[in-house]
C-alpha positions in Angstrom: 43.0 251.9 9.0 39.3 252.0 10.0 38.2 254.8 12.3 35.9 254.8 14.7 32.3 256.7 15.1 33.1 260.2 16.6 33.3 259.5 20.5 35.1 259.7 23.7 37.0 257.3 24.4 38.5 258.3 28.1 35.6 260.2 29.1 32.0 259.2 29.2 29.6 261.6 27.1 27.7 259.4 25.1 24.5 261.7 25.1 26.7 264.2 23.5 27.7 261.9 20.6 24.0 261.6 19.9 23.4 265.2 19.9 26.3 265.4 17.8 25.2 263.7 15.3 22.2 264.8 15.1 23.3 268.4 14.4 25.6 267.4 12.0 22.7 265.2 9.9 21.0 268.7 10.3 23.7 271.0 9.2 24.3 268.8 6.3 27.6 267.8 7.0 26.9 264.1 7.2 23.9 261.6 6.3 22.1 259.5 8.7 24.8 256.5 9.6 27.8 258.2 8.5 30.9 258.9 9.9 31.3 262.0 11.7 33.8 264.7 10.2 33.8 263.3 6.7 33.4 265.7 3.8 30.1 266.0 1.9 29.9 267.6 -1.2 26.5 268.8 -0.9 27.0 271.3 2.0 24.1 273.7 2.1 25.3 277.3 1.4 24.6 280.0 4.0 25.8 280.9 7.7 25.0 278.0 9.4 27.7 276.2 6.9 30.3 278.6 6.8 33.9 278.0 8.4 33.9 278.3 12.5 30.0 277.3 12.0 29.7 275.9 15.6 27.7 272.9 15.1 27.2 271.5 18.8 28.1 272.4 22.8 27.8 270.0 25.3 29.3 270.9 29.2 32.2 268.9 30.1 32.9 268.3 33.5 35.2 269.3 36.0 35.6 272.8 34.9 37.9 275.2 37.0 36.0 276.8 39.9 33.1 278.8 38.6 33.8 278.6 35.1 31.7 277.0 32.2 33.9 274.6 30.0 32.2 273.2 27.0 33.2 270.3 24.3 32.3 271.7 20.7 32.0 270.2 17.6 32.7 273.2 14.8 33.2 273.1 11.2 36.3 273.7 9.3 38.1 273.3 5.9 40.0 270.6 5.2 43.1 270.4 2.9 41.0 270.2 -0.5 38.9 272.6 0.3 36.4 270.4 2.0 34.4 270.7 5.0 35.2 269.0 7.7 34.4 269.1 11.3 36.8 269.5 14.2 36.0 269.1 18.0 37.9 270.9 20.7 37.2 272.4 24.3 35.8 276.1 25.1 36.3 277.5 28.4 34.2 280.7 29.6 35.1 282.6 32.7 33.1 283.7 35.7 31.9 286.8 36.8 30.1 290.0 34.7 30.8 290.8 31.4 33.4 293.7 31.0 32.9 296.9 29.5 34.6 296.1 26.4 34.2 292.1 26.4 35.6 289.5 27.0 38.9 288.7 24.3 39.9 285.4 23.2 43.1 282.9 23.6 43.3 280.1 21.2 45.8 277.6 22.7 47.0 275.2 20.2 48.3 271.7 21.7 51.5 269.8 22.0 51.9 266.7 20.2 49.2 264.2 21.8 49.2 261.5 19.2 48.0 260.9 15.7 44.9 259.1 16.2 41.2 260.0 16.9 41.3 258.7 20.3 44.5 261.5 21.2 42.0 264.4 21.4 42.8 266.6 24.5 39.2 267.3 24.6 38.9 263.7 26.0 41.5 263.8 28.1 41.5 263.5 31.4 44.3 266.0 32.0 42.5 268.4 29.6 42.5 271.6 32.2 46.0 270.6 33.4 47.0 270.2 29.8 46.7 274.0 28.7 49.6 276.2 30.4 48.0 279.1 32.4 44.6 278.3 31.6 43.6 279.3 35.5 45.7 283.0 34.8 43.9 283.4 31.3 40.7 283.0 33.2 41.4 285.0 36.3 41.8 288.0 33.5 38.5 287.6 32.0 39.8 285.8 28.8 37.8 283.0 27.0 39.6 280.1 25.7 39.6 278.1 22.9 41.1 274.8 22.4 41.3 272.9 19.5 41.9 269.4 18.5 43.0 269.9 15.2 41.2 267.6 12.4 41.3 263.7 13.4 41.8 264.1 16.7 38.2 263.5 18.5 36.9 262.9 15.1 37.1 260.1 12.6 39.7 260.9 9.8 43.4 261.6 9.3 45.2 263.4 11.9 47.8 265.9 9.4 50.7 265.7 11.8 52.2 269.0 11.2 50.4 270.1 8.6 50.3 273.8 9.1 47.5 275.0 7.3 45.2 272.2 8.7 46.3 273.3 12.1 46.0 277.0 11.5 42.5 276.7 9.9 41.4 274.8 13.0 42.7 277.1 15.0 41.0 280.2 13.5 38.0 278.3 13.2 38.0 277.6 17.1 38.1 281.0 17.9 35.0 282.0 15.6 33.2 279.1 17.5 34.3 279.9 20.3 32.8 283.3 20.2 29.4 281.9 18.8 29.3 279.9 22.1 29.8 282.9 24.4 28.5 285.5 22.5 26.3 286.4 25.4 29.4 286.4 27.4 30.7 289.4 25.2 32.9 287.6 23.2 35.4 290.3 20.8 37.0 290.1 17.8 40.7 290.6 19.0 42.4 287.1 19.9 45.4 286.1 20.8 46.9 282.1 19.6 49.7 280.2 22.0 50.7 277.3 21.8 53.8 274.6 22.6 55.8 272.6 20.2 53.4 271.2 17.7 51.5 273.9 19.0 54.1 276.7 18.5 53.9 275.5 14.9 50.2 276.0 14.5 50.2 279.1 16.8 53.1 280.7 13.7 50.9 278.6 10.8 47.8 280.8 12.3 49.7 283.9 12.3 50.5 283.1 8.7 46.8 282.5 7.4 44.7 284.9 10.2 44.0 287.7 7.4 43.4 285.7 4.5 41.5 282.8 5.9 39.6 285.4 9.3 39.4 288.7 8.6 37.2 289.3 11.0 39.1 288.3 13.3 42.4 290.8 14.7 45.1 288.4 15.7 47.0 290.8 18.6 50.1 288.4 19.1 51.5 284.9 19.1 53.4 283.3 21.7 55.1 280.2 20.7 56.9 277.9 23.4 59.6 275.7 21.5 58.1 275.4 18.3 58.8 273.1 15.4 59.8 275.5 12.7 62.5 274.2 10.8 61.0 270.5 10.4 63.8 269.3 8.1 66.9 270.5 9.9 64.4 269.4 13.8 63.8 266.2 11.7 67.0 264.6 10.5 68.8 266.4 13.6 66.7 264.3 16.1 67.0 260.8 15.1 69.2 259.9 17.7 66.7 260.7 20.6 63.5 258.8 21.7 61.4 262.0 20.6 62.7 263.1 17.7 62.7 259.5 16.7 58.5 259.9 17.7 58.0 262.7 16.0 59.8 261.7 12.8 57.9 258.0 12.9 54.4 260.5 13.3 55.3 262.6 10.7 56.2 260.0 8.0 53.1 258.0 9.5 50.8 261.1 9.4 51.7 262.4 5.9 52.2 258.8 4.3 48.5 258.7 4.6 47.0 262.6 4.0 49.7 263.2 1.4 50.1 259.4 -0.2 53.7 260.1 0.5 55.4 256.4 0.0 56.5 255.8 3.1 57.7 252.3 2.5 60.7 253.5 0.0 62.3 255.7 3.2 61.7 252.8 5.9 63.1 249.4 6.8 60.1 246.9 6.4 60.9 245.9 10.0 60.0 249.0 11.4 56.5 249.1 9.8 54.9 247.4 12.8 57.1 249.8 15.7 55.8 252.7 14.0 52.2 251.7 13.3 52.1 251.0 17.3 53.6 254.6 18.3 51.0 256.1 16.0 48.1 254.0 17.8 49.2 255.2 21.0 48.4 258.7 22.8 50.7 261.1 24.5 48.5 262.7 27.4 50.6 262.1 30.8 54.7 261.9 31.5 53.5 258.7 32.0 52.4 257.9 28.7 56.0 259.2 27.3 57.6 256.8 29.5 55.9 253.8 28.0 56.8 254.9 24.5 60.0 254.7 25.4 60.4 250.8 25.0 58.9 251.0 21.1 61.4 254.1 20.4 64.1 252.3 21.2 62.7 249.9 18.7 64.0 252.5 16.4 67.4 252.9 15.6 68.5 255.7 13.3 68.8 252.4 11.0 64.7 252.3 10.8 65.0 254.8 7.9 66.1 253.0 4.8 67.7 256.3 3.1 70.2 258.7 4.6 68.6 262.2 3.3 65.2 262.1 4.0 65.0 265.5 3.9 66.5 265.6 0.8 64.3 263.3 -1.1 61.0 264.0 -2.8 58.3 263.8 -1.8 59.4 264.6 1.9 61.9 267.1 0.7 58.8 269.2 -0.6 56.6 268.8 2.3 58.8 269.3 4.5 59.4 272.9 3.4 55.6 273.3 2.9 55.1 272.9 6.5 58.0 274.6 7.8 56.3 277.8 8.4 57.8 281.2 6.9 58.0 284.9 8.3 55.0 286.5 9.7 53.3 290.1 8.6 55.6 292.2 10.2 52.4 294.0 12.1 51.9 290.5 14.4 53.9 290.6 17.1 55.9 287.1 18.7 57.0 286.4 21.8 59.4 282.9 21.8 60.0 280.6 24.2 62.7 277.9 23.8 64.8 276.0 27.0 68.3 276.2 26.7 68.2 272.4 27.6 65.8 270.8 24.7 67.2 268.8 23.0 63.8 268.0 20.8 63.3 271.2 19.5 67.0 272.6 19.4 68.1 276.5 20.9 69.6 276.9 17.3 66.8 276.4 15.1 64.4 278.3 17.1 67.0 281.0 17.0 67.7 281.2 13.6 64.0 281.2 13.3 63.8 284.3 15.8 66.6 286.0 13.6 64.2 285.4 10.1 61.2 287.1 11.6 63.4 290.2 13.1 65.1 290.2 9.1 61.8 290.6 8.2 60.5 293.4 10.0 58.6 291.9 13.1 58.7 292.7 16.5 59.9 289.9 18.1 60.7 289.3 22.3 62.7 286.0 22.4 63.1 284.3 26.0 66.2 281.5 26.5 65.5 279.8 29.8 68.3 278.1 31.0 68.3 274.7 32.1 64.7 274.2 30.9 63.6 271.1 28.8 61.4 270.6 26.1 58.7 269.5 28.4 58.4 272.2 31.0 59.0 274.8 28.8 55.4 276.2 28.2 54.6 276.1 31.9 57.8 277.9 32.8 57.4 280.5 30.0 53.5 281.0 30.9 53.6 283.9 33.4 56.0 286.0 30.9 53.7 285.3 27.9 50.7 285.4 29.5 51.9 289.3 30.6 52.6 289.9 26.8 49.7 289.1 25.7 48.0 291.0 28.5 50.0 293.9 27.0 49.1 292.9 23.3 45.2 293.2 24.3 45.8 296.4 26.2 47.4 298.1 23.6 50.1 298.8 24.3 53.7 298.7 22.0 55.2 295.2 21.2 58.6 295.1 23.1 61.8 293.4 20.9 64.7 292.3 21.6 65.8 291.7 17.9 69.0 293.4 18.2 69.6 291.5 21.1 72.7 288.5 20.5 
């Protein structure tokens, strides 16, 4: 598949492409004419080139009332080790700096496609898009948003791919605070995130020390997250959305992992997956159009009966199901009692391995609540816990709690 240039495609800021590129040619990251985002092996040492290295700002429009939103370009690390660059949105509230600055929330994004052109950062929903963004500003908190690696930027888009997601992530949050360091950006940070966001908000727990150490990670707050991927994957086939995220996922890792994805699915699904994975999920809207391709896909679209139990997928899918956190981050889970995407059980049993493990864990079921309208219902109720997290004060559980 050929990628386009680095650029927005829903919203117009060509001047920033230009400057864009013309950091990046400086920085070393690219040569004149290449593709943005694309790894070059002769990165200059030093700080400009290390890992959260914001590389360009340019204001993006709109921005809640009396804030300063920003779309970044930053550089990262891709899954070899490479660097890559990732683009993403950093929002700045209004008003003096605090005594003791101003901390960070990294907000990691639901699924919104596999493609460049499926970058939030473009989207015209972007402020909409992140759950409590108009609380987190009200207390003084800076937010960074990520796109995660090929989306907004030419390149593969690792679907679920925790340690690409986590890495961009912590890599947001050390740009982010470049950006505002006049605004008193600190250290401490909290991550949240929904769905494939709750997975990246868990892989970021996993990697914060090794990968940031300079960075304290105070608590995560995951909304329905995709933890278990086999058990989410193979239990979801019969609905339109699991059947979209399994056709992402086997799209996504076909390509970043060389995964043969032709040996687990029926040649006539080829072309039904290849046109979900070329479409963006950014409205209700846009899930209601997918609709008519998903039904295109019949359990029968897979080829073999144990996916999950077949190698290579049987591997990677265990790779990127993400494991226990240190028991000294704190979680806070949010799942609906109604999803039937990402299912009560798994993120249960997932809430019962971290409290096995020593964490403190706070685990909300909201009745009658969907997959979709989870992270906005659970936002007032995480949004206090992490409140609480950068205050100081003790982690509340309810581990013992049935």
């Amino acid at each position: 598949m050929m990628h386009r240039p680095w650029r927005p495609i829903r919203q117009p800021a060509f001047a920033f492409v230009r400057l864009l590129a013309t950091a990046m040619i400086a920085c070393g990251l690219i040569g004149g004419g290449e593709a943005l985002a694309q790894p070059v092996p002769q990165l200059r040492s030093g700080a400009r080139t290390a890992p959260g290295t914001l590389l360009d700002a340019q204001p993006l429009a709109n921005a809640p009332d009396g804030t300063s939103a920003y779309r970044v370009l930053y550089r990262s690390t891709g899954l070899r080790g490479e660097p890559i660059a990732v683009s993403g949105a950093v929002i700045v509230p209004a008003g003096p700096i605090p005594p003791g600055g101003r901390p960070v929330v990294a907000w990691a994004h639901p699924t919104t496609g596999v493609v460049d052109k499926c970058a939030p950062s473009l989207a015209r929903v972007l402020y909409r898009s992140i759950q409590g963004l108009q609380e987190m500003l009200a207390r003084g908190y800076i937010v960074a948003a990520t796109d995660y690696p090929g989306l907004g930027t030419p390149g593969l888009h690792p679907y679920l791919v925790g340690i690409s997601e986590g890495r961009a992530v912590l890599d947001s949050v050390r740009a982010a605070r470049q950006l505002a360091g006049s605004s008193g950006a600190t250290n401490a940070f909290a991550v949240c995130g929904h769905s494939q966001g709750g997975h990246a908000a868990l892989f970021t727990g996993l990697l914060a020390h090794g990968y940031a150490p300079e960075l304290t990670l105070v608590g995560v707050a995951a909304a329905a997250p995709a933890t278990e991927l086999a058990t989410l994957m193979m239990a979801d086939l019969d609905t339109s959305g699991g059947k979209n995220l399994t056709a992402m996922t086997l799209w996504s890792w076909s390509q970043v992992y060389g995964a043969p994805m032709t040996k687990v699915v029926a040649p006539a699904a080829l072309p039904v997956i290849d046109e979900l994975a070329n479409d963006c999920l950014e409205t209700l809207i846009d899930v209601l159009e997918r609709r008519g391709p998903s039904r295109a896909l019949d359990r029968s679209f897979l080829s073999v009966d144990d996916l999950a139990g077949r190698e290579p997928w049987r591997s990677l899918l265990a790779r990127n199901t993400p494991g226990t956190l240190p028991p000294r981050i704190p979680v806070i889970l949010a799942q609906g009692a109604a999803d039937t995407l990402v299912l009560p059980r798994v993120t249960s049993d997932y809430r019962m391995r971290l409290c096995l493990a020593g964490s403190r864990v706070q685990f909300d079921l909201v009745p009658g609540v969907g997959h979709l309208s989870i992270a906005k219902d659970a936002a007032p109720t995480a949004l206090d816990w992490i409140g609480d997290r950068f205050a100081g004060e003790p982690a509340p559980s309810n581990c013992g709690a049935q």
